[in-house]
SELOTOR-405999 format. One record per residue (C-alpha): residue in one letter; x, y, z. Coordinates in steps of 0.05 Angstrom, whole numbers, plus 5000, padded with zeros to 4 digits. Example, Ala and Ser with C-alpha at 12.3 -4.5 7.8 and 13.67 -1.06 7.14 Angstrom:
# SELOTOR-405999
a:5246:4910:5156
s:5273:4979:5143
//
This chain:
# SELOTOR-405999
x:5725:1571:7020
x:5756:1568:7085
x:5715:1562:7142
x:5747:1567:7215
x:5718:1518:7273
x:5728:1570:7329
x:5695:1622:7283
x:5639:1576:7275
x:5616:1572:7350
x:5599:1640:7343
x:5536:1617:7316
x:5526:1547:7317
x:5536:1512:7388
x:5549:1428:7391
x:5598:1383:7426
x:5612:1349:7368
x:5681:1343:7332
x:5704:1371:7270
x:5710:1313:7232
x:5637:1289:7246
x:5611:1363:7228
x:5652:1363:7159
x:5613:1300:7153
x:5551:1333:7161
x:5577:1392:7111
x:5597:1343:7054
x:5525:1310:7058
x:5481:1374:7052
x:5528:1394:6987
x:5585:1439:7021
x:5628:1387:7001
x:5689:1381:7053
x:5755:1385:7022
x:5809:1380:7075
x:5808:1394:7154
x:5872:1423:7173
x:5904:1458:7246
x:5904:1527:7248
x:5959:1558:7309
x:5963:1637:7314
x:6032:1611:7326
x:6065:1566:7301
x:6084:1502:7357
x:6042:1546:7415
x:6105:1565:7444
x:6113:1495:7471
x:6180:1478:7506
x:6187:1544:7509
x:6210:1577:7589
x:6220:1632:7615
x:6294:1636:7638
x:6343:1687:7676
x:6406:1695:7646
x:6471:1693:7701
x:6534:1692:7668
x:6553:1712:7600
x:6623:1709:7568
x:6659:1709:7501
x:6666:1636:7474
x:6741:1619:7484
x:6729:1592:7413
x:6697:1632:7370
x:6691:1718:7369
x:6616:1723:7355
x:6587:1676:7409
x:6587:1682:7478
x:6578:1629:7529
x:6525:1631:7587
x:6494:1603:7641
x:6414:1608:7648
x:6371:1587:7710
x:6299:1567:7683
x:6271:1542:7756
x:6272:1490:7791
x:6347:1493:7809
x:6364:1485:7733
x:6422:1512:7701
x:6427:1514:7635
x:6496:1519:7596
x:6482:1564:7528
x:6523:1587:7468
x:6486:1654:7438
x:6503:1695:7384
x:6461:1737:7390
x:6493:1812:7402
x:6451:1851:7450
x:6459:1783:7505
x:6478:1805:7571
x:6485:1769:7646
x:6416:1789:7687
x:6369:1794:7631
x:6300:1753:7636
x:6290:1728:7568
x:6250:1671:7532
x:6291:1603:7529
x:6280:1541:7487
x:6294:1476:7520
x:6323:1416:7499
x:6270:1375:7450
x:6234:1448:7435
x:6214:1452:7362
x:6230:1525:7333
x:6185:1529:7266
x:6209:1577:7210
x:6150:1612:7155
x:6143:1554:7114
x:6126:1508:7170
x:6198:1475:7175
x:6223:1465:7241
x:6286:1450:7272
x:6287:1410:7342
x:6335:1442:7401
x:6391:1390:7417
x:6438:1388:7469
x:6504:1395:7430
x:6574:1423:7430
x:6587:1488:7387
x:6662:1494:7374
x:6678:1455:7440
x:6623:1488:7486
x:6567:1449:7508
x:6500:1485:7497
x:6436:1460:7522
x:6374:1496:7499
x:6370:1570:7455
x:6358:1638:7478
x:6301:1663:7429
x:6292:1726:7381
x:6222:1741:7369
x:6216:1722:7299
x:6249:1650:7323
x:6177:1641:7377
x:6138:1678:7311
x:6111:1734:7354
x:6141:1786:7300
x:6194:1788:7242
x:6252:1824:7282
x:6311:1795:7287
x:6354:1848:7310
x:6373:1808:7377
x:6333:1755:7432
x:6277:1785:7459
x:6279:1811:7531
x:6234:1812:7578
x:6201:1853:7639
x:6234:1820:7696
x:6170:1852:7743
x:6124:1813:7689
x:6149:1745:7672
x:6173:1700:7737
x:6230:1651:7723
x:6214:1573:7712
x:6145:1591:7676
x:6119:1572:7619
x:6120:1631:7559
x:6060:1607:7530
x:6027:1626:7589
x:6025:1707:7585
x:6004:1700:7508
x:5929:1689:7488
x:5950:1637:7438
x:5898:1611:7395
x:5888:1536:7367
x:5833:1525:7306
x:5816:1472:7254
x:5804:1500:7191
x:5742:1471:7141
x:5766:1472:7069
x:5700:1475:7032
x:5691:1464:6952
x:5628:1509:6950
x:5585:1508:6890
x:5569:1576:6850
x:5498:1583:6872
x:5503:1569:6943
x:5519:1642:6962
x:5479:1636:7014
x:5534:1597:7044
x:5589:1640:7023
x:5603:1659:7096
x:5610:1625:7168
x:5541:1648:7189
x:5520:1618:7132
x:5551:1547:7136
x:5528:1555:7212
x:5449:1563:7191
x:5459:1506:7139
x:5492:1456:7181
x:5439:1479:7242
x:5377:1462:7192
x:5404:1392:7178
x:5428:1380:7253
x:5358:1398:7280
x:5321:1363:7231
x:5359:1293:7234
x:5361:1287:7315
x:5424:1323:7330
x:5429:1371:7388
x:5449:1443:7361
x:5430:1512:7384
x:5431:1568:7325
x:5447:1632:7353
x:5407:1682:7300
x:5446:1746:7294
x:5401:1808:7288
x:5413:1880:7278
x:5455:1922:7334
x:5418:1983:7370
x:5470:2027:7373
x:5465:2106:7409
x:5481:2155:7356
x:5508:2226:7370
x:5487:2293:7338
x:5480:2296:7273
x:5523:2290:7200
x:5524:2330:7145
x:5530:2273:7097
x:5474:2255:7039
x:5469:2194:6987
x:5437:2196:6917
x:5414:2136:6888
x:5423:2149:6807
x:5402:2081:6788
x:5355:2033:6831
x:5361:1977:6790
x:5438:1979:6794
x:5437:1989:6871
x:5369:1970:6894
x:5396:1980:6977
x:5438:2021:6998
x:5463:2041:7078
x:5520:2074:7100
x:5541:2105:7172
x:5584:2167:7192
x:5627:2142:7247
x:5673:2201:7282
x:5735:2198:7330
x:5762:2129:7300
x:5829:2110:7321
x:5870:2065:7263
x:5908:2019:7296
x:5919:1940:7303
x:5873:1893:7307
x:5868:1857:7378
x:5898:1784:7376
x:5829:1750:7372
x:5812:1792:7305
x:5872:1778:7283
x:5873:1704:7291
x:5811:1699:7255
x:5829:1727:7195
x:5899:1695:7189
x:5854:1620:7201
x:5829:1628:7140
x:5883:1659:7097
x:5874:1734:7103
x:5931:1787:7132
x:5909:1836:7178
x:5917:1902:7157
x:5881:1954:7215
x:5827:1948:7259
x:5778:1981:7200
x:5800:1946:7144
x:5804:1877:7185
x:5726:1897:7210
x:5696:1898:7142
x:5734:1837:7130
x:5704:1797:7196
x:5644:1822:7174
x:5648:1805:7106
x:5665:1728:7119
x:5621:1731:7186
x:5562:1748:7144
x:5578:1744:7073
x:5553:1822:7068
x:5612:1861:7036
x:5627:1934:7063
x:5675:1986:7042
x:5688:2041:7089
x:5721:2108:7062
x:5759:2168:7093
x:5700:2213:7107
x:5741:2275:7096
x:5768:2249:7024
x:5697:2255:7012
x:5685:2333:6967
x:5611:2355:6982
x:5604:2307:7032
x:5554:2270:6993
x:5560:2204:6964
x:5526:2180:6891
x:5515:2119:6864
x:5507:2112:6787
x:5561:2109:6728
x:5608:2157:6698
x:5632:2169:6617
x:5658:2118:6581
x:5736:2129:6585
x:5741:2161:6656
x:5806:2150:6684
x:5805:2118:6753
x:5858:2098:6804
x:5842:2037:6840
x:5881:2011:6904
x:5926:1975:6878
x:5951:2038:6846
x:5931:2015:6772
x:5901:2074:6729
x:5834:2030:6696
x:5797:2065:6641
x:5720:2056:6660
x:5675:2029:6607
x:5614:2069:6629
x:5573:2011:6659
x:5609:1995:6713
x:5569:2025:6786
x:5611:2074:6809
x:5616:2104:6875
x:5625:2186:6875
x:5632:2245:6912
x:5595:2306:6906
x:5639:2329:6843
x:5625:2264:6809
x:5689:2244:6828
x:5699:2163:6832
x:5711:2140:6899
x:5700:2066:6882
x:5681:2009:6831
x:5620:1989:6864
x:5633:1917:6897
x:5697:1907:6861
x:5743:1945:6891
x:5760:2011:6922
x:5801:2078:6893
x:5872:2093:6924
x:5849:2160:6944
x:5790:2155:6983
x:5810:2091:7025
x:5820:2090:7104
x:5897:2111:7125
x:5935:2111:7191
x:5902:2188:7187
x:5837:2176:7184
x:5793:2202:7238
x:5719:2189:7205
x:5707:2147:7166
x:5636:2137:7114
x:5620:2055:7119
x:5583:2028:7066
x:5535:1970:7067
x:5492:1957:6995
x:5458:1912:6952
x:5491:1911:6880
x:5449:1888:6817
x:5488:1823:6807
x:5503:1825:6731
x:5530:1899:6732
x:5579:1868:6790
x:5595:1813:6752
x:5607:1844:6682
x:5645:1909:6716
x:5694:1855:6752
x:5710:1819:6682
x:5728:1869:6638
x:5781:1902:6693
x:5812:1822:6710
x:5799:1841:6781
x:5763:1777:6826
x:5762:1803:6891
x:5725:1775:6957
x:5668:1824:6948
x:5667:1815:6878
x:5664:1739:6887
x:5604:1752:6926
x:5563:1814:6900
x:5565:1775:6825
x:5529:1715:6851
x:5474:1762:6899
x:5488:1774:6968
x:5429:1770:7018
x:5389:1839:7014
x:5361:1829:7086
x:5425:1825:7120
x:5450:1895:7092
x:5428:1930:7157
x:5451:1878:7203
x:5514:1878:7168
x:5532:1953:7171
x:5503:1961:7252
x:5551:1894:7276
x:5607:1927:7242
x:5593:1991:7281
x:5590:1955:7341
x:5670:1930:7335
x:5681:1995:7310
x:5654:2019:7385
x:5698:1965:7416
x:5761:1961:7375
x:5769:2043:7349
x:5732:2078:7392
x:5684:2105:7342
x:5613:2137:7349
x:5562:2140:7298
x:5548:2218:7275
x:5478:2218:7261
x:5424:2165:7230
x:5443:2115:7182
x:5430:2141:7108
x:5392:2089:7079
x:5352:2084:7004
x:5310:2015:7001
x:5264:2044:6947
x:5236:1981:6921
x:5240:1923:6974
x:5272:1848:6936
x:5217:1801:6959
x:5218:1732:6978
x:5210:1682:6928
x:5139:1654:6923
x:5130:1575:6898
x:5075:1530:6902
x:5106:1450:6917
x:5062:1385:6906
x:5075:1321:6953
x:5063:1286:6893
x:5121:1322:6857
x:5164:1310:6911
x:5157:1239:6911
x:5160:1229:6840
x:5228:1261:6841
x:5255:1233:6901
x:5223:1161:6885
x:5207:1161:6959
x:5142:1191:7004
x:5165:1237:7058
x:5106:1259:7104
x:5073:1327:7105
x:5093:1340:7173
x:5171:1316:7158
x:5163:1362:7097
x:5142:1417:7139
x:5193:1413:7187
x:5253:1419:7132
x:5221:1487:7105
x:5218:1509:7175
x:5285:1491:7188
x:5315:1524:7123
x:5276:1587:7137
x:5224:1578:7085
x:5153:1609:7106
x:5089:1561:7096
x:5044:1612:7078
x:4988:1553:7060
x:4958:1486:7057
x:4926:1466:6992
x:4911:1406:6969
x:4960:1370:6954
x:5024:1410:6970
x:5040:1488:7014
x:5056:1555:6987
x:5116:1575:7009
x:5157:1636:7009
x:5236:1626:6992
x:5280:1678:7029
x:5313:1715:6989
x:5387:1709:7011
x:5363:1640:6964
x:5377:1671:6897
x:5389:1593:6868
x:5313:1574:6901
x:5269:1598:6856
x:5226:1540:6831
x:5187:1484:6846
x:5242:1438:6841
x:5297:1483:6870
x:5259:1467:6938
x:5250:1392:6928
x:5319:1387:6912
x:5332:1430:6985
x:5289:1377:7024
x:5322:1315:6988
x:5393:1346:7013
x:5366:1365:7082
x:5331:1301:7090
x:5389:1262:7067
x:5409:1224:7007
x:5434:1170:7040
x:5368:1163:7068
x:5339:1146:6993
x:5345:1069:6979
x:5352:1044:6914
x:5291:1021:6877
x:5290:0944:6856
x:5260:0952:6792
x:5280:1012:6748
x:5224:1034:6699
x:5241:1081:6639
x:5205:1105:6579
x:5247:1099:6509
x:5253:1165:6485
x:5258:1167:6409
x:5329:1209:6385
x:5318:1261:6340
x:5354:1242:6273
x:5364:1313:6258
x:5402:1325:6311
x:5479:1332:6304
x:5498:1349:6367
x:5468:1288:6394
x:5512:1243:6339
x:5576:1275:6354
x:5573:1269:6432
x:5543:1200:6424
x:5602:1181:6386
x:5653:1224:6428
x:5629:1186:6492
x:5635:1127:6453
x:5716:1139:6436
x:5723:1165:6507
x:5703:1097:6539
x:5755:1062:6485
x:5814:1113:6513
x:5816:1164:6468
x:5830:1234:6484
x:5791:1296:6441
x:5846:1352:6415
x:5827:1406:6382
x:5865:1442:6331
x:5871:1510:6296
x:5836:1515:6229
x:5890:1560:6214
x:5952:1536:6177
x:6008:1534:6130
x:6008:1488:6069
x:6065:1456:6027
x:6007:1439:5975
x:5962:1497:5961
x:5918:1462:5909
x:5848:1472:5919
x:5868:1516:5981
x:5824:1569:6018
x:5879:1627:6029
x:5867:1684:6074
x:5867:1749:6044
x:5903:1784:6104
x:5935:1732:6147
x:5972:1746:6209
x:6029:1707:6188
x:6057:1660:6137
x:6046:1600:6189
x:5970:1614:6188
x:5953:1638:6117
x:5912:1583:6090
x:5855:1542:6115
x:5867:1476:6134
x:5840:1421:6081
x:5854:1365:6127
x:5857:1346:6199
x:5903:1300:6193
x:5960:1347:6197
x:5939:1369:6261
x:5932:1302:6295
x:6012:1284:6266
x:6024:1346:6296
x:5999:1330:6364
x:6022:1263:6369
x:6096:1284:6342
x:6091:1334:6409
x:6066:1277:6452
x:6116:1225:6417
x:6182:1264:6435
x:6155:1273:6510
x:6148:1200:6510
x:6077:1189:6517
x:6082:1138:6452
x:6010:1111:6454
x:5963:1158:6418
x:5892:1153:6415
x:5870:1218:6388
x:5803:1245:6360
x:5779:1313:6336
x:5714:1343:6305
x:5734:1400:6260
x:5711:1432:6193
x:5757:1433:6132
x:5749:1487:6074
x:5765:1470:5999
x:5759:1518:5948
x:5743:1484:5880
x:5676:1514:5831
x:5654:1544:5895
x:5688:1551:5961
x:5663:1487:6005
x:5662:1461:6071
x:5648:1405:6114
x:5656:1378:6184
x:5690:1311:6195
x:5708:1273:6263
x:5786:1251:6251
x:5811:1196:6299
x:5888:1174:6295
x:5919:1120:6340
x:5996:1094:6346
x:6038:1060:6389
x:6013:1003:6427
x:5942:0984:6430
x:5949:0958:6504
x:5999:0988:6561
x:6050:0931:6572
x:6032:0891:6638
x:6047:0827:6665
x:5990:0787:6635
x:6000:0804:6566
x:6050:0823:6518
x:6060:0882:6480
x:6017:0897:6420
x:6022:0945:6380
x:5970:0974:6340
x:5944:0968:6275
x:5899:0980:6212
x:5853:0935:6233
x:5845:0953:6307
x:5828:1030:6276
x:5781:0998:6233
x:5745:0964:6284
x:5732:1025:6324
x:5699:1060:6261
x:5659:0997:6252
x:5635:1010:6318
x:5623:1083:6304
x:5583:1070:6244
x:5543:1019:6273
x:5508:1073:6310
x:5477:1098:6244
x:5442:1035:6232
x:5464:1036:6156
x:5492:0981:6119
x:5560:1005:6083
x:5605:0972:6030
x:5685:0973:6036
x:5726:0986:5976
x:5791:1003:5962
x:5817:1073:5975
x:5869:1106:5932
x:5895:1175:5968
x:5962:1206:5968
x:5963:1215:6040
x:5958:1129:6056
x:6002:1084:6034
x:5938:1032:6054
x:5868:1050:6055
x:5796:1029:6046
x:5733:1072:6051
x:5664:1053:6070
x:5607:1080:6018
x:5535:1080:6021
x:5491:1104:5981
x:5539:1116:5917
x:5578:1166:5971
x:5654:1155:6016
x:5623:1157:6087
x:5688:1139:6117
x:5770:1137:6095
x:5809:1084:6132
x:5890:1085:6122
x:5959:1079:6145
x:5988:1147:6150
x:6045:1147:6088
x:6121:1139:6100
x:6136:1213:6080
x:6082:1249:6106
x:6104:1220:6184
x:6175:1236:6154
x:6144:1309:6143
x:6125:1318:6215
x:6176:1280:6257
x:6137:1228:6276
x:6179:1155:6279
x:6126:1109:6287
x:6063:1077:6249
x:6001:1128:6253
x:5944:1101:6228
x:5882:1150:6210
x:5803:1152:6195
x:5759:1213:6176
x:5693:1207:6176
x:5641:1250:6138
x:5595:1283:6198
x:5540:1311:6155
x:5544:1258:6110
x:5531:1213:6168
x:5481:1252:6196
x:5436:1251:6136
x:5436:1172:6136
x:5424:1156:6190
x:5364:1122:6208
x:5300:1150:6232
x:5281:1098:6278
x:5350:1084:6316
x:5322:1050:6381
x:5294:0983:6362
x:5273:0936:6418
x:5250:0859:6430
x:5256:0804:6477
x:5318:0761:6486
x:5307:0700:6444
x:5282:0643:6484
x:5325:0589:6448
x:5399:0579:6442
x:5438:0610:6381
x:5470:0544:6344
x:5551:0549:6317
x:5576:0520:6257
x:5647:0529:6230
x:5666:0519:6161
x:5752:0520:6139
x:5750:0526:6057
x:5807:0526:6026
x:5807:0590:5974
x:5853:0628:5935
x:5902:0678:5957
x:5865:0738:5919
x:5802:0722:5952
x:5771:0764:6011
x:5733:0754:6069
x:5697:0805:6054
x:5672:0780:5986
x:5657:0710:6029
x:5623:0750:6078
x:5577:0785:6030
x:5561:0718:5988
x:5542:0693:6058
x:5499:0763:6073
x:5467:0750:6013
x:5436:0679:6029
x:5354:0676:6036
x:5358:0631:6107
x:5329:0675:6165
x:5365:0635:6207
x:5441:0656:6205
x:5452:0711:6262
x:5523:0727:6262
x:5580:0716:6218
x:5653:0708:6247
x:5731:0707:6213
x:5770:0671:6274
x:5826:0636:6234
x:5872:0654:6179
x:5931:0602:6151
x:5975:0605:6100
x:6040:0567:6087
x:6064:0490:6098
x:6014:0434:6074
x:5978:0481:6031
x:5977:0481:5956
x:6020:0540:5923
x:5966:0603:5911
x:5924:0583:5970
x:5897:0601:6040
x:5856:0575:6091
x:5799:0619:6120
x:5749:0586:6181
x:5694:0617:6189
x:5643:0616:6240
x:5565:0623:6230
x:5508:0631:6289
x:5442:0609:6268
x:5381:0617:6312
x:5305:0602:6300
x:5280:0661:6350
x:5199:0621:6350
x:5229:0542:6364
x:5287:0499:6369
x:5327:0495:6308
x:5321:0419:6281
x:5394:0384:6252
x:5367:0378:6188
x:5343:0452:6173
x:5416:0471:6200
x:5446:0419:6153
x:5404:0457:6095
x:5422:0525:6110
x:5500:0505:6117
x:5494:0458:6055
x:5477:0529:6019
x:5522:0574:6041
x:5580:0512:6024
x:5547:0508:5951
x:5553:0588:5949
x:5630:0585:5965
x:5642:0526:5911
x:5605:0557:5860
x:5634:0635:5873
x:5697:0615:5894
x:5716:0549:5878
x:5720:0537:5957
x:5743:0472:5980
x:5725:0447:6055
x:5779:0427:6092
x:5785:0362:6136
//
């Protein structure tokens, strides 16, 4: 949301600058985005004289340009080439002197030189109007009243030119009560006046204007709980015309195009006060009444922008007497009933719309409109009347309107402030920090919040209710911590927390536990259509009317998808994949079956190449480390075996329990052939209910860090070639000392010095005593085992 500076001062008065105000903004949650320089033209005319023009002739060198002389003041004679047509000696006409920067629509400028134009010297540029930006004609250079504009002056001087900096805020969804400048004014006030900076709030209240005879006009109210407020004026003898300069600027600052003094009225007071209004041609209007309710389901409706929508029958509609739509209710307006260059009355609108029916009437037609934006998320009720008489007050000034009549107004059932009851206790529990009563007190005054009562140990307060987000308890804590200041919080030294206890039976909480996890080792999450063609249809779940031959069966794998993806991202040259995805696959076998697996494929290199390391490419073994780490999470001890599937050329799976938990493998040679895809994939699916029912019931285990040092002894055997680590790693698992931690592979040889049909494996072991030191002979005795366990299961040999 744009928010203009000049705009601003309007409400809110303080010396101090922008930047220190968007400072302000940003730490009470209207997050600053950009500051940037608004000019209602472009340059401010600078460099820019005016100039008399003495001489012209036809350039001896060229047909179309003609060469003149200009005096600009100050005994200055100016040599000029123009082209333009309608240039003539005496005219007084705006001139552009040397080092002038002429700005074109998209903010490109050229700078005036003094130069020679086939042989002529010309120094400066007699000026069109679109050139200066004052309009887009450029039928010729713009001349002026010689009885109005004296020679030698400065243009910029008879224009009321207007500078601005323009707040770009990044406004949340529920702060609409900040969805407008008086808004952002009466936020920025209640931190300013609170935290010792000088501001004065100007509060804007309802305008007393004199009304004249009477109208004929009535409204009907169908519905209360779709429009719970509604107000509108008759306002005769309007004149449509342009907005003044001022108006204009305004609008433009923060993005909009003036239309006509009405239209660009609703819209001042629309961003003014964040209260939409829609004013119709009072004479479009049959019966001269005005309903508010809905029409049938399939009425045919015109809207402005000259689309014919068919309503859906909950959308509030605006109508005439005939039940004729005028409007969607704060959405958007019909293309019949809307104000013209004609229009001589006009019927303004200013209501309260039931949020939802807003909301749900702007989706289903695609339209996302200003009011819309506003009305959906619940405008201020309170301001409706303020709204409607301010815009009836420019409407005095700028058309020359009078109100026929009283306003019509229907306020059957008044939306009441928001009542809440907040402990000091509360408060500083949340905030970790005590704020005094008084300090407390002075916030709540500040934000507009009533203290109705002092109890005990807190106030009861009542919560305006232009604060549709500030509804609880904690709403208004969290409105004194951000008027109070987080910065203003410190940090606690110690950090207390209470182990909460995961629920095992929760899957959700598994699969974003273990997407978080992937995400902080540089994965990305895809996901994929379940929809899909097959070369093998065995087992297959077919549709039984598919939309196409390309999505006829579902999938019985998610590795397809993932090849697919990383072919895409391989031929775009992003070659390192790291890829994950939690989808179902359907198999239909005795009975038609599914299950939901998380997939994970890498490729490429492991690490992006830099300076400090080489590149590695990755592996089999770096995929299975990162299930290892997965698993580990289900506190279950698993056994690998060997995998034999059609879709690996390598693979392993981790059981438990009798039951595949996990398949690890390098992706085969013809299925990467199958899907374009050049380079080693490696792939692991992993059984998420399966998972889910073992894992353990008490996940969070916690004790001291041991007060004695872990103790390392390595051990190279010499083994043969068939032989595992993981077999040695199990024999050593499966020794009775308590002592042995941790259990390490860190060296693998084979070749020279070696007898034929063996390998060298060094292993490391950690052995702690967690209640003493550990004493040289009880390590000697738990190392002497483990060696006798090698020789005797392995005919394991130490090596020197």
């Amino acid at each position: 949301m744009k928010i203009s500076r000049n705009w601003l001062k309007d409400y809110i008065k303080t010396d101090l600058k922008t930047e220190k105000l968007g400072e302000f903004l940003t730490d009470i949650g209207l997050e600053v985005e950009g500051i940037d320089k608004f000019e209602s033209v472009k340059g401010s005319l600078e460099g820019i004289v005016v100039g008399k023009v003495l001489t012209c002739e036809k350039h001896p060198n060229a047909d179309k340009l003609n060469k003149t002389t200009v005096d600009i003041g100050g005994d200055q004679i100016l040599n000029i080439v123009c082209g333009a047509p309608n240039v003539a000696a005496g005219q007084t006409v705006p001139v552009a002197t040397v080092g002038t920067k002429i700005y074109a629509k998209d903010g490109n400028f050229f700078e005036i030189k003094e130069a020679k134009i086939r042989g002529e010297v010309s120094q400066g540029m007699i000026c069109a109007e679109d050139e200066l930006g004052l309009s887009d004609d450029h039928g010729g250079i713009m001349i002026l009243d010689e009885a109005k504009y004296e020679i030698g002056k400065n243009f910029a001087d008879y224009f009321e030119l207007t500078d601005d900096e323009v707040i770009e805020i990044g406004l949340t969804p529920n702060r609409t009560d900040a969805m407008s400048h008086y808004g952002v004014a009466r936020d920025l006030h209640a931190y300013m006046s609170t935290n010792q900076q000088k501001s004065d709030f100007e509060k804007v209240s309802a305008y007393a204007f004199q009304s004249e005879g009477s109208n004929d006009f009535s409204i009907e109210i169908e519905n209360v709980d779709l429009t719970p407020r509604y107000i509108a004026a008759v306002i005769e003898n309007v004149q449509v015309k342009d907005s003044p300069d001022w108006l204009k600027s305004r609008l433009k600052a923060i993005g909009l195009s003036p239309i006509n003094n009405i239209v660009d009225i609703t819209n001042y007071i629309l961003h003014g006060f964040g209260q939409p209004l829609h004013a119709f041609d009072a004479d479009k209007i049959s019966g001269k009444k005005v309903k508010v309710g809905t029409v049938y389901q399939g009425t045919k409706f015109k809207t402005l922008d000259g689309v014919e929508r068919t309503l859906n029958g909950s959308e509030i509609i605006i109508k005439d007497g005939n039940d004729q739509p005028l409007c969607i209710a704060g959405v958007f307006g019909g293309a019949t009933s809307g104000v013209s260059d004609e229009t001589k009355t006009i019927f303004l609108e200013s209501a309260y719309f039931n949020p939802v029916a807003v909301r749900k009437a702007a989706k289903f037609h695609g339209l996302n409109t200003d009011a819309s934006f506003r009305f959906e998320r619940g405008v201020d009720p309170n301001i409706t009347k303020t709204a409607i008489t301010q815009a009836i007050k420019l409407i005095e000034e700028l058309a020359g309107g009078k109100v026929s009549g009283e306003l019509l107004e229907e306020y059957p059932k008044k939306i009441e402030d928001h009542y809440v009851i907040i402990r000091f206790s509360k408060i500083e529990q949340i905030l970790g920090t005590k704020i005094h009563r008084e300090k407390v007190k002075e916030i709540l005054k500040a934000l507009e919040i009533q203290v109705l009562n002092d109890i005990q140990n807190g106030f009861e307060i009542s919560v305006p209710a232009y604060r549709a987000d500030v509804t609880r308890e904690i709403d208004v804590i969290e409105e004194i911590l951000r008027i109070y200041g987080y910065n203003k919080i410190d940090a606690p030294q110690k950090i207390s927390f209470t182990p909460v206890k995961l629920d095992a039976d929760d899957q959700d909480e598994l699969e974003n536990s273990w997407a978080r996890t992937l995400q902080s080792l540089g994965f990305n999450e895809v996901m994929n259509n379940s929809l899909t063609s097959l070369k093998d249809e065995t087992d297959a779940v077919k549709l039984l009317n598919p939309l196409s031959n390309d999505l006829a069966f579902m999938r019985k794998s998610l590795l397809e998808g993932l090849l697919q993806n990383a072919a895409y991202n391989i031929n775009r040259k992003n070659q390192d994949i790291k890829f994950f995805e939690f989808g179902k696959i359907y198999h239909k076998k005795e009975t038609y079956e599914e299950r939901k697996q998380l997939a994970v494929l890498v490729s490429g290199r492991n690490n992006a190449e830099n300076w400090l390391q080489p590149k590695s490419a990755t592996d089999f073994y770096h995929l299975k480390g990162y299930v290892k780490v997965l698993l580990e999470k289900l506190t279950v001890t698993f056994k690998e075996t060997a995998l034999e599937d059609a879709r690996f050329s390598d693979a392993i799976a981790y059981e438990a329990g009798g039951k595949i938990v996990a398949r690890i493998g390098k992706v085969s040679a013809q299925m990467q052939k199958d899907f374009d895809v050049d380079q080693d994939c490696f792939y692991a699916e992993i059984e998420l209910e399966l998972a889910q029912q073992m894992r353990s019931q008490n996940q969070l285990k916690f004790k001291d860090i041991p007060k004695f040092n872990k103790i390392r002894r390595d051990l190279a055997l010499l083994i043969d070639k068939n032989i595992t680590y993981q077999e040695l790693y199990q024999s050593a698992k499966k020794n009775k000392s308590p002592f042995i931690k941790n259990i390490n592979l860190f060296d693998v040889y084979e070749g020279k010095n070696l007898p034929d049909g063996k390998k060298s494996y060094a292993m490391s072991f950690e052995l702690l005593n967690e209640e003493k030191t550990l004493e040289e002979k009880e390590i000697a005795h738990v190392m002497d085992s483990l060696i006798k366990s090698f020789q005797k299961e392995f005919n394991a040999e130490l090596r020197g």
